[in-house]
C-alpha positions as CSV (number, residue, x, y, z in Angstrom):
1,X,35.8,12.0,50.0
2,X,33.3,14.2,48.3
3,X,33.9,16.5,45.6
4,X,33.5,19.2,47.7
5,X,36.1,17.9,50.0
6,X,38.2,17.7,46.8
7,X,38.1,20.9,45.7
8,X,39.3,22.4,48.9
9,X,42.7,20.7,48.0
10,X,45.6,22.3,46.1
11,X,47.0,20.6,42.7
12,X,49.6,19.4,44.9
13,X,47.9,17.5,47.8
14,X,45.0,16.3,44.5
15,X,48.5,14.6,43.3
16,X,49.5,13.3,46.8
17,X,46.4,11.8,47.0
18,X,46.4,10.2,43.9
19,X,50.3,8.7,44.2
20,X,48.9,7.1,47.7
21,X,46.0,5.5,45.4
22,X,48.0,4.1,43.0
23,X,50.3,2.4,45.6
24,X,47.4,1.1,48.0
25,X,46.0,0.0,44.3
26,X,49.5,-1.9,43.6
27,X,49.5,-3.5,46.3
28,X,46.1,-4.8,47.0
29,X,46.2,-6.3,43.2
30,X,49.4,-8.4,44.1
31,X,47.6,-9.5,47.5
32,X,44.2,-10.0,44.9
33,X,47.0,-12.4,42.7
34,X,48.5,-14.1,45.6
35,X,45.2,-15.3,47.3
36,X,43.4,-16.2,43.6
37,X,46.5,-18.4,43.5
38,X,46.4,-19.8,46.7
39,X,42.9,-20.8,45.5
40,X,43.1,-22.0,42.5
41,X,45.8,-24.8,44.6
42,X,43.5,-25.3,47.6
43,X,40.7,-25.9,45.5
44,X,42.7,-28.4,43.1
45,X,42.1,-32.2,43.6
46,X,44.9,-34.2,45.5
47,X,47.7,-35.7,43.2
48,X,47.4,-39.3,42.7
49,X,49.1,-41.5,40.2
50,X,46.5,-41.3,38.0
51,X,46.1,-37.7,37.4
52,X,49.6,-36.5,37.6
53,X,53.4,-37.4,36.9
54,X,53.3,-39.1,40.0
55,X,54.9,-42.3,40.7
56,X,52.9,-44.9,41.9
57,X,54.9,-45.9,44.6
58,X,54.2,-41.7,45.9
59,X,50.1,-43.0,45.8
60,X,48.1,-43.7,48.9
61,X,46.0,-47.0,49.1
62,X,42.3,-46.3,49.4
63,X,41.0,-47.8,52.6
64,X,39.3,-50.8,52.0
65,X,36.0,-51.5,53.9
66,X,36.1,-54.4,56.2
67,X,33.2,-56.7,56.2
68,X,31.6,-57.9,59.5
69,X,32.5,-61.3,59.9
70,X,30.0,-63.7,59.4
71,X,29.2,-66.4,61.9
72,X,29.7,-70.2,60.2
């Protein structure tokens, strides 16, 4: 809105206004939180056993290449 908009208002629809604000403001800074969370987990490396708590037995093996056989 422009100020000129704005000053066609009354006090009272200036204050409607800004209570709506603050509540779309609210809201989009817990959606802001939730997302820079799920971030901050997406973007974290796997758990292994040898960066976490982990028991080994919870690990996955790597894959191990397999050599061509050779002809004797």
């Amino acid at each position: 809105m422009t100020q000129h908009e704005l000053n066609s208002f009354s006090k009272a629809e200036l204050i409607a206004i800004v209570l709506q604000q603050q509540k779309t403001i609210a809201r989009l800074e817990a959606r802001i939180a939730d997302l820079e969370e799920q971030v901050q987990r997406l973007s974290a490396p796997p758990k292994t056993p040898a960066n976490s708590s982990l028991p080994s037995s919870k690990g996955y093996n790597r894959t191990h290449r397999v050599r061509a056989e050779s002809p004797r």
